[in-house]
N, C-alpha and C positions, 0 to 999 in steps of 0.2 A: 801233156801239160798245157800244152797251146789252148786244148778246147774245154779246158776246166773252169767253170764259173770262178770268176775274180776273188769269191767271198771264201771259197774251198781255197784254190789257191794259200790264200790269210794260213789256213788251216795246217796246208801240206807243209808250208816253210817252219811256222812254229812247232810241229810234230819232225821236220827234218835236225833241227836246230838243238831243241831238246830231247831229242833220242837219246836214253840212258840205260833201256834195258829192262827197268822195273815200272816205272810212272809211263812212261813212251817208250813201245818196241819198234822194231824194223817193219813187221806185222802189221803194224798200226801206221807206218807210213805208207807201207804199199797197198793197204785197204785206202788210204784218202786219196792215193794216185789213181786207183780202180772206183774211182768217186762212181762212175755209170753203173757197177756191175754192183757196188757195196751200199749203195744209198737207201737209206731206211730200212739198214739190217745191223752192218756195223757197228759195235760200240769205239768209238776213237777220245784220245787225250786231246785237249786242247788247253795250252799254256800259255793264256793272256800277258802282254806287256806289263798291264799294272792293274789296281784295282782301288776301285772310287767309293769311297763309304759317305753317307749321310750321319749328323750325331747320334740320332736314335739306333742305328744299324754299327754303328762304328763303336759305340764304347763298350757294347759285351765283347766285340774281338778284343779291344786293346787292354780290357781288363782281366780277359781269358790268357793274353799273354803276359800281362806283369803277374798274375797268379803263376803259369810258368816258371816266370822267374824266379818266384820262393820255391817252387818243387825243386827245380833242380840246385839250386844253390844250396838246398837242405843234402845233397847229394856230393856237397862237394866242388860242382862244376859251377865254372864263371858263368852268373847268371847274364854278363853280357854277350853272351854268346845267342840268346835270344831274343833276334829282332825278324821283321817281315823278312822273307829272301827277296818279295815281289812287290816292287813300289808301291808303294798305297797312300793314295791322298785322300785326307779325310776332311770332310766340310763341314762346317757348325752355321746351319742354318734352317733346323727343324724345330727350334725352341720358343719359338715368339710365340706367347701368348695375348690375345686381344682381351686386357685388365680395364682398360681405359677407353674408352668409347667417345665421339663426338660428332656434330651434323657435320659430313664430309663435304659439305657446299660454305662451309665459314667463310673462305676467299672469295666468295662469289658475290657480288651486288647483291647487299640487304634484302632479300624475297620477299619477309615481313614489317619491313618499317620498324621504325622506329631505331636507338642505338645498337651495334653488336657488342653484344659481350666485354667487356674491359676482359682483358687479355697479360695485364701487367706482370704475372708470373709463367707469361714463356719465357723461351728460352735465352739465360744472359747473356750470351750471345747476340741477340738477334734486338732490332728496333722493335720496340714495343709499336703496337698500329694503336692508329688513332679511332675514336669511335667515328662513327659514317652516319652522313644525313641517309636518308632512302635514297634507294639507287647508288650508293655512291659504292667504293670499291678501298679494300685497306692498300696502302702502298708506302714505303719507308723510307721517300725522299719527299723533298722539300713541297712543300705546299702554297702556292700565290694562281695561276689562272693556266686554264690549258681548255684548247679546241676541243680535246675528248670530251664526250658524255660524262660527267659522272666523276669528273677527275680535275683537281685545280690548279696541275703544274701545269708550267709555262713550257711548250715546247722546245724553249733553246735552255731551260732549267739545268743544271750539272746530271747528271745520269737520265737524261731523259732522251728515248730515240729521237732522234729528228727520222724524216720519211723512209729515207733513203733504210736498208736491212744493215742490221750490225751483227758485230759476235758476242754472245752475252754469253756468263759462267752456265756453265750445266748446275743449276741447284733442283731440288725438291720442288721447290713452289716457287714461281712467277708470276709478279705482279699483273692481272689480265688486262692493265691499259699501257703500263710501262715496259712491260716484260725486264722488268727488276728483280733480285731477290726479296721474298718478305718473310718473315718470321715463321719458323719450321714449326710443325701442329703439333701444340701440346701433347697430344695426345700419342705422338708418334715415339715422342721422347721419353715420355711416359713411361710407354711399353718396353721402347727400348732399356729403359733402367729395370725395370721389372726383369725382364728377361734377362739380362746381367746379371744382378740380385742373386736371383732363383737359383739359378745355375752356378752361382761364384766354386763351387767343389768339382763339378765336372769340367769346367773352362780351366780350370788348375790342375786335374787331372792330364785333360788332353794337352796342354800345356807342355806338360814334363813329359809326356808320350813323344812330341817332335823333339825332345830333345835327348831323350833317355833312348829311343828307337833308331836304329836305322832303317833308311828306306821308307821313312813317315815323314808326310808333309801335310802339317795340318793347317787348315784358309780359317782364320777365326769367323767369330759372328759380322754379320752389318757388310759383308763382301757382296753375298749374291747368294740366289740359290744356286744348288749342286749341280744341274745340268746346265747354267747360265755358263757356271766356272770352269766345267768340263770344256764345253765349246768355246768359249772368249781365252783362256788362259792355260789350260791344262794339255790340251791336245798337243799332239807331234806329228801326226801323219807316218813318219818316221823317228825312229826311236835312234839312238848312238849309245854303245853302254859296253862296256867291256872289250871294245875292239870290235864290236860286232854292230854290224847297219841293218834295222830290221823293219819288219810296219809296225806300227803301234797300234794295238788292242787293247779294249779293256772290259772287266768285269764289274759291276756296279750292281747294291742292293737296293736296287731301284728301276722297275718295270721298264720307266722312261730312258731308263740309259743309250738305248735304241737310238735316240737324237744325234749321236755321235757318227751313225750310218752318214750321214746325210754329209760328214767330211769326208767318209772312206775310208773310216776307221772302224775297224766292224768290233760291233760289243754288244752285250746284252745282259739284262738283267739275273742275279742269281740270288740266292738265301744267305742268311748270313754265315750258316756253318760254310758250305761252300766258297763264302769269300776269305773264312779263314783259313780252308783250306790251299786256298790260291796264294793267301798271305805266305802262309807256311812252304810254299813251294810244291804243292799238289797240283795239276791240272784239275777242268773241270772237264767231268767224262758227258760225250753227248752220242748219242746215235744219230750216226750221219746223214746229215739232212739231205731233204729233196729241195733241189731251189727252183720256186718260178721264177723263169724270165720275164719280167713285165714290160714290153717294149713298148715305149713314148714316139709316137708316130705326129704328122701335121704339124701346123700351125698353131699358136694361140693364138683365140676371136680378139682383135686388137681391144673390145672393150672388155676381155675378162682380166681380172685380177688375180692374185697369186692365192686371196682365200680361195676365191671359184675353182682353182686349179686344185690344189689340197682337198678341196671338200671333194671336188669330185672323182679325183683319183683314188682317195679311203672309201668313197661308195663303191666302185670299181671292185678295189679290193676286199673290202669287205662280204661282197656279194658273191667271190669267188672259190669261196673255201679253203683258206689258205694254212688253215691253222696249224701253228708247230713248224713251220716250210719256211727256209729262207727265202727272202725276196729278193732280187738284183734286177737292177732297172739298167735298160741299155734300147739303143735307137736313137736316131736322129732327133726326139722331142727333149731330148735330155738337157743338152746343151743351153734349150731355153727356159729353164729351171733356174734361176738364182742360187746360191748357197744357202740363203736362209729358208727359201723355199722347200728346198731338199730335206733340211734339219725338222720342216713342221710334217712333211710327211715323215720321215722317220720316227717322228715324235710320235705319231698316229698307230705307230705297232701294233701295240696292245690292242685297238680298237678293231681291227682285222687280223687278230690272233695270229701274226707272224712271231717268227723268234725275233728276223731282224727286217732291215730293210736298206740294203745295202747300194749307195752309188757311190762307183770308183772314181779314184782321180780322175781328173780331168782338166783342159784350162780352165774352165770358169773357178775349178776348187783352185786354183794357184794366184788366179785375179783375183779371189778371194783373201787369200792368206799373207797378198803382198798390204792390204790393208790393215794388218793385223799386227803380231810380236814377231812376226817374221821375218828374218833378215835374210839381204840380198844371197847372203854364203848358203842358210838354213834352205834357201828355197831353192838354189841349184842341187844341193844335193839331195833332195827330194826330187825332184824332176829327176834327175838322173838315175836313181836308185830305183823309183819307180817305175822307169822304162828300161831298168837293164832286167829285175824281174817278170815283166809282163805285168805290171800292176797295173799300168796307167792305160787308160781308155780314151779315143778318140771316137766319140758315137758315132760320127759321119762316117764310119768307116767300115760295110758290112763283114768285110773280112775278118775282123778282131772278132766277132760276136763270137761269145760259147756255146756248147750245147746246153742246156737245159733241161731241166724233167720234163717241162713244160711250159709252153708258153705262152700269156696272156699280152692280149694288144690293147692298147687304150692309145684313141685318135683325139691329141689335143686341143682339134676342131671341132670334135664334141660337147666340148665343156663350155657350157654355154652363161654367160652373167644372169643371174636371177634375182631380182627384189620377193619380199614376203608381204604377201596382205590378199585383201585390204583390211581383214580385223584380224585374222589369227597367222603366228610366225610359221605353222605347220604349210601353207597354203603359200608354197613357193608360184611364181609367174615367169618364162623366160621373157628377159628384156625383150626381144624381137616379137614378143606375142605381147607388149602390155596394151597396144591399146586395142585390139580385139579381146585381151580378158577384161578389161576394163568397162568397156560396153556391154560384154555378155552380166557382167555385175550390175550395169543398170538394168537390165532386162530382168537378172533373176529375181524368184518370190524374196522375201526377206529371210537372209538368215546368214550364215555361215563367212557366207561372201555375194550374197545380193541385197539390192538395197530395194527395187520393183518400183523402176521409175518410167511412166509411160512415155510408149515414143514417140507421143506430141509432145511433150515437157521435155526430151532428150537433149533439142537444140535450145534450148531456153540459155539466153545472155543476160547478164545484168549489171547495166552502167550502174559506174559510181565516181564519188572523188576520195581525189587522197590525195591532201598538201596541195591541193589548186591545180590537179592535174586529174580528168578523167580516164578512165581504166574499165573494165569489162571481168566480170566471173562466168566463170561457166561451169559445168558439170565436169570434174577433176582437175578445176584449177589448184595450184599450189599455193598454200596461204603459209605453211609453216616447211621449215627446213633446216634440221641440225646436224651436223657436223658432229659426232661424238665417237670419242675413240678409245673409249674405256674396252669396250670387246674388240678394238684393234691393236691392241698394243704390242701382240707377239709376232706380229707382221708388218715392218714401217710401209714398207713398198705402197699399202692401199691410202695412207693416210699425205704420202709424199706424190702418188697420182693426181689425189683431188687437189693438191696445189698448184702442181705442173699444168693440169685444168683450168682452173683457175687465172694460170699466169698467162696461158694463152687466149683466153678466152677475154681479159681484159686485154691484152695486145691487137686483138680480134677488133675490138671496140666493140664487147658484148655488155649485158648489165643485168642487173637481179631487180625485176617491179620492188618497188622501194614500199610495199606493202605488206612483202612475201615477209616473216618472221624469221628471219636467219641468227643461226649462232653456232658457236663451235666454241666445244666443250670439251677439251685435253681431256686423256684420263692419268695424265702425270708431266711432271712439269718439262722430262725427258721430251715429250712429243711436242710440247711448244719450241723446245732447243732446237730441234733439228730442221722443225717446218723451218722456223728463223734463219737458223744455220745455214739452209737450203735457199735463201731467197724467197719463199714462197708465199711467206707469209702476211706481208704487205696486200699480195695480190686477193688474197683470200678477206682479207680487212675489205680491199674497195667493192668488194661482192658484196659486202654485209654478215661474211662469217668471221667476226670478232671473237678472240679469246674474252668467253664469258667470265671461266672462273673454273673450279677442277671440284666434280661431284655430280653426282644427278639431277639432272635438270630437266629437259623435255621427256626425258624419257618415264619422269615420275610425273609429268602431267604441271611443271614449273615454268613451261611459257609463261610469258608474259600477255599479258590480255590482246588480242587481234584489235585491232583499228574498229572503233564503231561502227564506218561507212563501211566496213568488209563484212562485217558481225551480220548490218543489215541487209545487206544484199544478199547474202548467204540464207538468212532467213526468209526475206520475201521471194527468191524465185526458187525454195526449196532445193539447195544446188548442195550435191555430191561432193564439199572441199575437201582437197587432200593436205596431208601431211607426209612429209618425207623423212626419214632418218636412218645414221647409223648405227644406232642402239639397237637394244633389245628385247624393249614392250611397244608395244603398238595398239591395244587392244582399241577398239571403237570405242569414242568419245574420252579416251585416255589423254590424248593430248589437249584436247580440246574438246569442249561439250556438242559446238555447233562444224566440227569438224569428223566427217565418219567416216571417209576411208584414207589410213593410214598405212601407210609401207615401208618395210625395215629395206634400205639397198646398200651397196657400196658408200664409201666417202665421196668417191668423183662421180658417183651417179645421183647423190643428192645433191652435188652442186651443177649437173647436169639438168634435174628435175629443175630445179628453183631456178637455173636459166632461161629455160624454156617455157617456164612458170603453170606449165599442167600436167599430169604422167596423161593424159590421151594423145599421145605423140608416137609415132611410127618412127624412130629414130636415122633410118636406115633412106628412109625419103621424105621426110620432112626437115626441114629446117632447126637447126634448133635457134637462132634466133637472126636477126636483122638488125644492121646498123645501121648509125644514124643518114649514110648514104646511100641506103637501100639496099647494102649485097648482105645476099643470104648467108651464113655459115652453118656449116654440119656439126654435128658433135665429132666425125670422123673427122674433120679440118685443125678440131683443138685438143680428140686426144691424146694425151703424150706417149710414145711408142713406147715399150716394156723395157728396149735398152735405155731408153733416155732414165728411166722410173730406177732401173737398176741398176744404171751408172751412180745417179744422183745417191742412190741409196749406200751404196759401197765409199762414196766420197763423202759425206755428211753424215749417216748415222753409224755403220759400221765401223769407220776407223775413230768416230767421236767416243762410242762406249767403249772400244778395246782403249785407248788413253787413257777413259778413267777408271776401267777395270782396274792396269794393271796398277795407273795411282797407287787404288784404293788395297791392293794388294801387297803393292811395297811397305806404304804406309804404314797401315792396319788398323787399328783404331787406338784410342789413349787408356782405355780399361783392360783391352787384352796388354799390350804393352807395356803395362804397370802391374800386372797381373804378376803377384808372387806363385813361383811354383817349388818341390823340393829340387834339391840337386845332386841326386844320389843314383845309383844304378837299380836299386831294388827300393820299388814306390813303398811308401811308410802309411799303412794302409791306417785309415781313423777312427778305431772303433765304433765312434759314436755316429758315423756317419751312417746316413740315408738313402745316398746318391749312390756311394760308392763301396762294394765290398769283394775283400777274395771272396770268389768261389768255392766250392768245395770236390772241384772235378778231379784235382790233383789229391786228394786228403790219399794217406796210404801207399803214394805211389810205390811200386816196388821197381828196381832193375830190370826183372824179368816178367813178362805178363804168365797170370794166374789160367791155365786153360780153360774157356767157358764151362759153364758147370750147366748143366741140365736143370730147368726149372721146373719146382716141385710144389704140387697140390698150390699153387697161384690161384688168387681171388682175381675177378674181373672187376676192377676200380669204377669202369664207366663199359654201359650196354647202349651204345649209339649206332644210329640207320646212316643213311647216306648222306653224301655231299655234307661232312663234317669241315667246315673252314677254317682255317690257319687263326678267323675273328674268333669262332666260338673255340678253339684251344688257347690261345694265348691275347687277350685283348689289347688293344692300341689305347685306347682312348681314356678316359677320366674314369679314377678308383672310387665306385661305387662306396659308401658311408658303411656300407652293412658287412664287406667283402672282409675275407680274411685279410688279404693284404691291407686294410683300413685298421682294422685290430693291432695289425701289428705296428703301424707308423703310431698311433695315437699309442702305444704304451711306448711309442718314442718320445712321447711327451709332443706329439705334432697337431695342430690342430687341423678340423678341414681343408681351409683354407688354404692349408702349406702342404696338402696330400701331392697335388702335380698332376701328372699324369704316368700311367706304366710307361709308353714310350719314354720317356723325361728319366725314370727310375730303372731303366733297363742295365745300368751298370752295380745294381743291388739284388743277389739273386733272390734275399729273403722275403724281396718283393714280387719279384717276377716266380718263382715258384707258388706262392701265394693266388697269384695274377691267373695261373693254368688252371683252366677250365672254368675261369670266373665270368664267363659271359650269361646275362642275363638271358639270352637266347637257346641256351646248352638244351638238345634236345637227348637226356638221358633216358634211355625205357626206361632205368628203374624207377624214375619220379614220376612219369608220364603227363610230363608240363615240362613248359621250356623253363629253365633254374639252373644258377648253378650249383645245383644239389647231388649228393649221391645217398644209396646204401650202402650203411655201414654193414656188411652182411651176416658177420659174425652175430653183432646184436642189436640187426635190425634195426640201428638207427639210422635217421637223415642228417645227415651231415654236410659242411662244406668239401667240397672235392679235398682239397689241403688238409682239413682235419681227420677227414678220414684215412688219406695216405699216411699222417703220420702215426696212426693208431694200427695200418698194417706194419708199418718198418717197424714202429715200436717191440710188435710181436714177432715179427720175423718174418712175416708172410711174404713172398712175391708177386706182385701183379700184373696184370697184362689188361688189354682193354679190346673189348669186343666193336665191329666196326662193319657196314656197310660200304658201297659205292663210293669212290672217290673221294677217301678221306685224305685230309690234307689238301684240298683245294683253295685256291686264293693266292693272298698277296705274300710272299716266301717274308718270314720272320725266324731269328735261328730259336728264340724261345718257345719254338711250336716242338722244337726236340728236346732243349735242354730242360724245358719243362718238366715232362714228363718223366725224362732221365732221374731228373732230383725227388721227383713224386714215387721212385719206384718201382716204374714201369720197366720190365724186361721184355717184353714182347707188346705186339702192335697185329689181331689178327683180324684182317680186314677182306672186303672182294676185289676189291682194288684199290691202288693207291695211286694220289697225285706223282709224278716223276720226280719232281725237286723235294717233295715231302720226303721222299722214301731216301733219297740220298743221304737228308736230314740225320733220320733217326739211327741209318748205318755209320753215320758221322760223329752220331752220343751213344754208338755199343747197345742203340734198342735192335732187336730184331722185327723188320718186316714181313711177316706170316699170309699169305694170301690164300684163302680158300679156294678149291679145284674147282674149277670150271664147272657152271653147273648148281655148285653147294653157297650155300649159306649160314647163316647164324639161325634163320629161320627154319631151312629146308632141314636141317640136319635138329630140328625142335630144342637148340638149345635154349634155355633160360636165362642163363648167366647168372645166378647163382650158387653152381659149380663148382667145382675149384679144378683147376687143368696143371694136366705134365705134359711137358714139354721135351720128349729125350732128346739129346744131341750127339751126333757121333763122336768118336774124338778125332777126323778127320774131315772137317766139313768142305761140301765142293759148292760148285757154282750151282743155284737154281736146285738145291735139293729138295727132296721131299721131305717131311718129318713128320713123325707120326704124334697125336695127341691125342690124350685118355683125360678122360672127366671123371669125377665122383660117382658119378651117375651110373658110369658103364659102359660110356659111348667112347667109340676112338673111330677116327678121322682120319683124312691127313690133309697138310698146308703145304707151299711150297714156301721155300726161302728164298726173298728176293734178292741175291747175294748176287750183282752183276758182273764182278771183274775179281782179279786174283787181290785189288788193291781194296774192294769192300771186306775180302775174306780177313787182310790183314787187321783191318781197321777192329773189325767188331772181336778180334781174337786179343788185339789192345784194350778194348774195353770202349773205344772212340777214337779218332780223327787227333783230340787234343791228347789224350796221354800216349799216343803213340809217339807223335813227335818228341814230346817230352823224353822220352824212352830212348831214342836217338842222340839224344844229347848228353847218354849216362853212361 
């Protein structure tokens, strides 16, 4: 047990725990202990703590179980007998539509002159702003005279800072010269009621789900999104629940769920039938994975940052082949990982095709959680519990380490700070090489990244004045430099460096050439709070990186015009100016026309660059600048160490958001909270409703299930090649005008307009059946154009996929659909099975199938059919306009064969992908849902 990867471990307890005989054997716990001998052959249970739904992924389970609940109670039985067995939090934060639109720079100093907009119907709430000369700034306190630029309060005014940092509310928008509230964007509010609106049936539906369920806790709209709430609110590390002290896992319909690794919670992403299946008290069956060890060696380069470190640990990974494999990270580099740090590789999964990416407890995860909703009792018996099982890790310690399949090293001395340019973001530079790449750029011909400046012209300087003080350009001086943290916002640590910089570097008695174009551009009003909150922000003001305003600014090329005397110096000695930033565009003469090389860097290296006021600087031996009494200082003397950056950050932003998480969690909002819902055991379904309808999975049910029947002379619905995607069977996004499912809402009496989208409409199957195989992309042979079209084969029509399935069920016919390589690949949706199920579909005969597909369709009682090794739809010259039998024995086994006869005269065979004695039961139910139901009769 001792030498079992921490993420197995997870595994062994929850398969020791729920051992019952049928869902998890003995068998299946001593294959997880034989983790070395079983790995990447086994198929094992795994019975997660709870499971995390998003709205769109969440309201066909909870509608599939209030349908439930009419089956059985038409049987007799208390239909409050079912709810989840397995906790499930469900988040409403997939529905915001962008309705309302506005220039995201409105807070910012007038760009265009003249008045902004009269604004008189925002929000009643909020002070109306006043209109603004140019230049000036809106703000919703008193107005007579102030030192600021642009701004005419009096510095000792009632809400006005004086010098010295204060604590200001966490709101949306702050005033950028007062750091005050100012009136919340139309536009925002907008949407916000829109999406309200829209949704008012399904927000009343989930409603009466937390209250009619147990084991459902649903976070309304306006909280956060789903993996924010997972990490800030939702987590346990350790679970307490029946007497029993466990780890907490979870299963989530959402790829990203992985992020939750990065507490030591191990989870990952599933399909929605399988999260109902987890609801319902089924594990999720996986084949026991091989885990790399990925062990964190060295130091971190004091000037890289925590992106640097991310970016370059998912290159790492990614470059290793990992896919399918758990990851477990362990070695001495661990420890200098922050928690949030951890959560963005984790978040990175998908991007290096792991399942997950697991690091264990450890202290930092506990200095972490004491900042948190954690209390002092919650966090001893975590610590304790996790080192009485071996859960918890001390990386310094080689002894603890496990074996592993395999194990990759990544040396955190490696990873090195890199800015991008000087025209294109592709064309990284390592910091320690800029000013050797930088020269090689004057040297090169013109293109890419040279500019072909001779090397008599190389040293060329060029006095000038500015404000009655003479100054000097040269060939990569710094004339522009902004501070923008719209691509930083999911990592405060890089934005709370360049302060800590900053703060030293005036303590220093350093200064920024009062020439150089500095600004700093929030990408929300959070990242001004905490700079503030932090102290830091003051120091960043006396640099010259002032809160401009919150929107695109240098990066769309909204400088403000360079100094004439810089303009002309720049022109007559024909000089190389740079610009520096932490945005996202860069391209030559983007920010500026007479400025050509441009480089995207860190926050603290753009206020390093504009220090130093040129990137031709050798960092590491040159100076970055000189005080007024001649001593040199380094950039090494004022950068802030990684604990000081991640102290700061654990004391100012992390414990600031989990406060107004959980606020805003208790709270809730005043629309959900006034939100009528019914108050009944069994939902009182609407007829007339859009959003929301039973099902028809339960239509029939009987007591006893019917023996599968053998499928006879079946038409093939759809003749499709490979790599068919979960997009082209069941689409996400906006209902096409033309689409069956458009037909049907407009004899709803609905107009365009009010269509939505299928995700939005996923808890109406009359839609989402509609919806299957509606993608304009659908590559069917029989139309031989991508459409969502089929043949109708009997008589030769083309038809919509939908119309034509129901012109076969009409007649009687059953179908199955023909299918190349890797069908079911993508992003796991449960209507990629229940689709089909309602279309008709009894078999599914393919070359291979995605893993989570194929789960899918054994989960809605379709059969997965795989051709023998070797054969194809092609090799074996079918057509598919055939019609096939399909015999079945009446004692089906695991992985059988079975034989199929065509019209034609041909017979074959397929194997059935029937994995565990728990698929046989399912598909002999008919699906995953009327079995359960079945149990409760």
């Amino acid at each position: 047990f001792k030498k079992l990867p921490l993420s197995i471990r997870v595994l062994l307890e929850a398969a020791i725990r729920k051992c019952d005989g049928f869902y998890t054997k003995e068998e299946d716990v001593q294959n997880i202990l034989d983790w070395q001998q079983q790995q990447n052959t086994a198929e094992v249970p795994f019975p997660p703590a709870r499971v995390l739904l998003q709205d769109f992924t969440g309201i066909p389970a909870m509608v599939d179980l209030a349908a439930m609940r009419d089956a059985v109670a038409k049987h007799g039985v208390d239909p409050g007998l079912i709810s989840p067995m397995c906790p499930t939090d469900l988040i409403v934060d997939h529905s915001l539509q962008i309705d309302f639109s506005k220039c995201a720079i409105q807070n910012a100093p007038n760009p265009g002159g003249g008045d902004v907009q009269n604004q008189s119907q925002a929000h009643p709430r909020s002070t109306p702003p006043r209109p603004l000369p140019r230049g000036g700034s809106q703000c919703g306190s008193q107005r007579s005279s102030c030192s600021k630029s642009g701004c005419s309060d009096p510095p000792t005014s009632p809400g006005h800072p004086p010098a010295s940092v204060q604590q200001i509310e966490n709101t949306p928008l702050l005033c950028p010269f007062h750091l005050q509230p100012v009136s919340e964007p139309e536009t925002a509010l907008k949407n916000q009621e829109m999406e309200l609106i829209r949704n008012k049936e399904r927000l009343q539906f989930f409603k009466w789900c937390s209250k009619a369920f147990k084991n459902v806790n649903v976070i309304p709209p306006d909280v956060g999104a789903v993996h924010q709430v997972n990490l800030e609110y939702l987590s346990r590390v350790v679970q307490v629940n029946d007497e029993f002290i466990y780890p907490d896992s979870v299963v989530g319909t959402d790829s990203h769920t992985t992020m939750i690794n990065g507490l030591g919670i191990l989870g990952w992403g599933v399909g929605g039938i399988e999260s109902e299946a987890v609801m319902l008290g089924q594990p999720v069956s996986l084949t026991l994975p091989r885990v790399v060890g990925c062990k964190l060696v060295g130091s971190v380069n004091p000037l890289t940052t925590s992106i640097d470190i991310v970016l370059g640990i998912t290159k790492h990974l990614r470059q290793a082949g990992i896919a399918g494999k758990f990851v477990e990270f362990f070695g001495p580099g661990v420890s200098q990982l922050s928690t949030p740090d951890r959560t963005t590789i984790a978040n990175m999964c998908p991007e290096y095709n792991a399942t997950v990416s697991f690091f264990p407890v450890d202290h930092v995860t506990l200095k972490h959680f004491k900042k948190t909703n954690f209390t002092q009792e919650k966090l001893e018996l975590l610590e304790s519990y996790m080192k009485a099982v071996k859960l918890f890790r001390s990386y310094e310690d080689p002894s603890e380490d496990p074996h592993y399949s395999e194990v990759i090293e990544i040396n955190l001395s490696s990873i090195m700070p890199h800015v991008s340019g000087p025209k294109r973001p592709q064309d990284r530079v390592a910091v320690n090489s800029m000013k050797e790449d930088f020269r090689r750029c004057l040297d090169e011909k013109v293109g890419f990244k040279g500019f072909h400046i001779s090397k008599e012209k190389q040293g060329t300087q060029v006095p000038f004045l500015h404000c009655g003080q003479e100054y000097q350009l040269a060939h990569g001086s710094v004339v522009i430099a902004a501070v923008i943290s719209c691509t930083n916002n999911c990592n405060p640590s890089v934005m709370l460096t360049a302060g800590l910089l900053a703060k030293k570097a005036v303590e220093a008695g350093l200064v920024v050439k009062p020439y150089i174009r500095t600004s700093l551009a929030p990408g929300s009003g959070m990242v001004t709070h905490y700079l503030n909150t932090s102290g830091v922000l003051p120091y960043l003001s006396q640099l010259g990186f002032e809160v401009i305003g919150y929107g695109c600014a240098t990066c769309v090329g909204n400088t403000a015009p360079l100094p004439d005397a810089v303009v002309d110096a720049i022109k007559h000695g024909d000089l190389v100016a740079c610009g520096v930033l932490s945005g996202n565009r860069h391209f030559e003469g983007r920010l500026c026309d007479c400025v050509r090389a441009n480089y995207l860097a860190s926050p603290p290296l753009v206020v390093a660059y504009a220090i130093a006021g040129t990137v031709d600087i050798d960092f590491e031996k040159e100076p970055l600048g000189v005080t007024s009494d001649g001593k040199e200082v380094y950039l090494r003397d004022v950068w802030p160490s990684r604990e000081e950056v991640l102290q700061t950050e654990e004391d100012t932003v992390i414990s600031s958001i989990f406060r107004d998480r959980t606020g805003r969690m208790e709270k809730g909002n005043s629309f959900w909270n006034n939100l009528d819902c019914p108050d009944c055991v069994v939902f009182p379904w609407d007829h007339k409703s859009t959003y929301i309808r039973s099902p028809s999975f339960f239509n029939k049910l009987s007591k006893d299930p019917q023996p599968p029947q053998s499928i006879e002379n079946a038409h093939a619905l759809l003749f499709l090649g490979d790599k068919v995607t979960t997009d082209h069977i069941s689409p996400a996004g906006s209902i096409a005008r033309v689409s069956a499912a458009a037909k049907y809402l407009l004899s709803k009496r609905l107009t365009p307009r009010e269509f939505n989208s299928y995700g939005a409409r996923r808890g109406n199957d009359a839609v989402m059946t509609r919806g299957t195989f509606a993608s304009i992309k659908l590559q069917n042979r029989f139309i031989g154009k991508p459409s969502p079209k089929t043949l109708h084969i009997p008589s030769g029509q083309t038809l919509d996929v939908f119309e034509a399935a129901e012109r076969y069920q009409r007649d009687g016919i059953p179908l199955i659909i023909l299918a190349g390589k890797g069908y079911g690949s993508g992003n796991s949706r449960d209507w990629v099975a229940k689709g089909p199920y309602l279309l008709g579909v009894r078999a599914i005969i393919a070359e291979s199938f995605e893993k989570l597909h194929k789960t899918q369709l054994v989960g809605m009682g379709i059969m997965p059919l795989q051709f023998l090794p070797g054969e194809s739809a092609d090799s074996l010259e079918l057509c598919g306009k055939e019609r096939f039998t399909i015999t079945l024995p009446d004692d089906m086994s695991l992985r059988q064969q079975l034989t199929v006869k065509t019209s034609q005269g041909k017979t074959f065979c397929v194997t059935a992908l029937f994995e565990s004695e728990s698929d046989l039961v399912f598909y002999r139910h008919g699906g995953l849902l009327r079995y359960v139901a079945r149990t409760m009769l």
